[in-house]
C-alpha positions in Angstrom: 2.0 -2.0 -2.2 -1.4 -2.3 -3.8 -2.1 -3.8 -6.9 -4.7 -2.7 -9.5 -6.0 -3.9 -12.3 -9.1 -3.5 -14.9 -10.5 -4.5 -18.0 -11.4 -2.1 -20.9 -14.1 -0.4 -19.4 -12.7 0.5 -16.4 -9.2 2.6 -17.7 -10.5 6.2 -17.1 -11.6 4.8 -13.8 -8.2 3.0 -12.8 -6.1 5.8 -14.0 -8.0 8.3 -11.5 -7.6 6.2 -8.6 -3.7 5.6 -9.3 -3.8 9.7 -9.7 -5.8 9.5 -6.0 -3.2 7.0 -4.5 -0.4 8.2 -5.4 -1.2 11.8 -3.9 -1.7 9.8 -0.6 1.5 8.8 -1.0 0.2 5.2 -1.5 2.7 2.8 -4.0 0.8 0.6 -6.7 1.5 -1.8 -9.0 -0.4 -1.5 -12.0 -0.8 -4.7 -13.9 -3.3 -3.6 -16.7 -4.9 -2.8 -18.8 -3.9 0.5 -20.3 -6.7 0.2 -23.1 -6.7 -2.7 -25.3 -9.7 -5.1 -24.8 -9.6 -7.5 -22.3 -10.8 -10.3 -20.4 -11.9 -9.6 -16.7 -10.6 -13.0 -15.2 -7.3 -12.7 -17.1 -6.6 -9.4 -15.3 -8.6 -10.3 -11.6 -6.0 -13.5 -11.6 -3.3 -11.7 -11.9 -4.0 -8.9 -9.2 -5.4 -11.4 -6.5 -1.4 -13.3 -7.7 0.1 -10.4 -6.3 -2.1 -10.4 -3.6 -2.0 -14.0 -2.5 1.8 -14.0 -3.4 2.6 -11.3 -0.9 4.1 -9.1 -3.4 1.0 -6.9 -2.5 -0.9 -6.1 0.6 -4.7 -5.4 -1.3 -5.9 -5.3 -4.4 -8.4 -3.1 -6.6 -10.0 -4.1 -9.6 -12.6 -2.4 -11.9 -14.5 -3.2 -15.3 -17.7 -1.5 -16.0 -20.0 -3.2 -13.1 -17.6 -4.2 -10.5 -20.2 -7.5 -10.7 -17.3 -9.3 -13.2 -14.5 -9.1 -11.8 -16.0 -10.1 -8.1 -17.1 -13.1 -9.4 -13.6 -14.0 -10.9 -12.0 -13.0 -7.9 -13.2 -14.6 -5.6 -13.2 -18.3 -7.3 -9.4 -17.9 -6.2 -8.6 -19.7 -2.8 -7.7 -17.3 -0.1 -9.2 -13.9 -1.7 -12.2 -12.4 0.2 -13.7 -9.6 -2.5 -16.2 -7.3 -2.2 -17.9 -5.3 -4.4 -17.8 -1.3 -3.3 -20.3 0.9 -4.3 -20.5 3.2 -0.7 -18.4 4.0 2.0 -20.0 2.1 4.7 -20.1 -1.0 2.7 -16.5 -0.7 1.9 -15.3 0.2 5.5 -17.2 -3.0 7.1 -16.1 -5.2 5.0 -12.1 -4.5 5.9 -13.4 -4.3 9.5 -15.7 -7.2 9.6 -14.9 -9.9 6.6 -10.7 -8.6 6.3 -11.5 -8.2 2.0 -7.8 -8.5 0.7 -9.7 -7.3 -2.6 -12.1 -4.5 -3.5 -14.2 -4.4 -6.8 -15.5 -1.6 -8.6 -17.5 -0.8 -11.5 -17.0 2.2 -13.9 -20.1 2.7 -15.4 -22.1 2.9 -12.0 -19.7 5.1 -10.0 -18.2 8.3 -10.6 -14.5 8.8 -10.6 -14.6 10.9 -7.1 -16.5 8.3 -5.6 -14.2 5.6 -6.8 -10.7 7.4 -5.6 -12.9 8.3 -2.2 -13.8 4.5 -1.3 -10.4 3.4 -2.4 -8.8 5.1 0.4 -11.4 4.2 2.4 -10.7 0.4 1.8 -6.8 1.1 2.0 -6.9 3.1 4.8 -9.3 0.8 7.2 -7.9 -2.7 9.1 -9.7 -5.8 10.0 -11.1 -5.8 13.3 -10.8 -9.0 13.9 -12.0 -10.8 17.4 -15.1 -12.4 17.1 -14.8 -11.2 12.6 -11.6 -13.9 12.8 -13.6 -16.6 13.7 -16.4 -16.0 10.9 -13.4 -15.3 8.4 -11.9 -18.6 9.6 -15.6 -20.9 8.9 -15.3 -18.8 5.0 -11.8 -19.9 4.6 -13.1 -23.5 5.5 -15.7 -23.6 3.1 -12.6 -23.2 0.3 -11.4 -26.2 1.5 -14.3 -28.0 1.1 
């Protein structure tokens, strides 16, 4: 299960990836928002909820940088999120820094592009050895 979320900005974005995800056969909980404005935070806290709660396995968020919602993000404990704006950046960082949450903005990347690095991000695991130990020293610095 994968749960996605933007602001205003980023509907025409979220509803092509949901299109993209579902035709892989991936399942989604969509938690907003459908059009209405919107505060980023309000909607990055709730997806990195289901995330953190276990009700999901990843999350995706957009609003019209990506730059927002990242930020939001990750001032939760125990969400690693990225900002995706190419495929190699989005593969290493499941393979090397185990992101649980992927960010993306729809005013700097086309709709294709979007539903391509989604699947990318969903589709790659964490390579963990000698990556656990640096996620590890990151997850200490939260508990600083």
């Amino acid at each position: 299960m994968i749960a996605i979320g933007c602001d205003h900005a980023g509907v025409e974005m979220k509803k092509a990836v949901i299109a993209a995800l579902e035709e892989k056969g991936f399942e989604f909980r969509d938690l907003g928002t459908d059009g209405e404005p919107c505060d980023y935070p309000v909607i990055a806290e709730k997806v990195c909820n289901e995330v953190l709660g276990g009700g999901c396995e990843r999350g995706i968020l957009i609003c019209g940088t990506g730059i927002g919602m990242s930020i939001a993000a990750n001032k939760i404990k125990g969400i690693r999120a990225a900002l995706c704006s190419d495929s190699f950046s989005t593969k290493f960082t499941r393979l090397h820094n185990d992101s649980n949450i992927m960010c993306m903005g729809a005013r700097v990347l086309g709709n294709g592009l979007a539903c391509e690095l989604a699947e990318v991000f969903l589709t790659t695991g964490f390579e963990g050895g000698r990556h656990q130990r640096r996620v590890d020293l990151i997850t200490a610095l939260e508990n600083k």
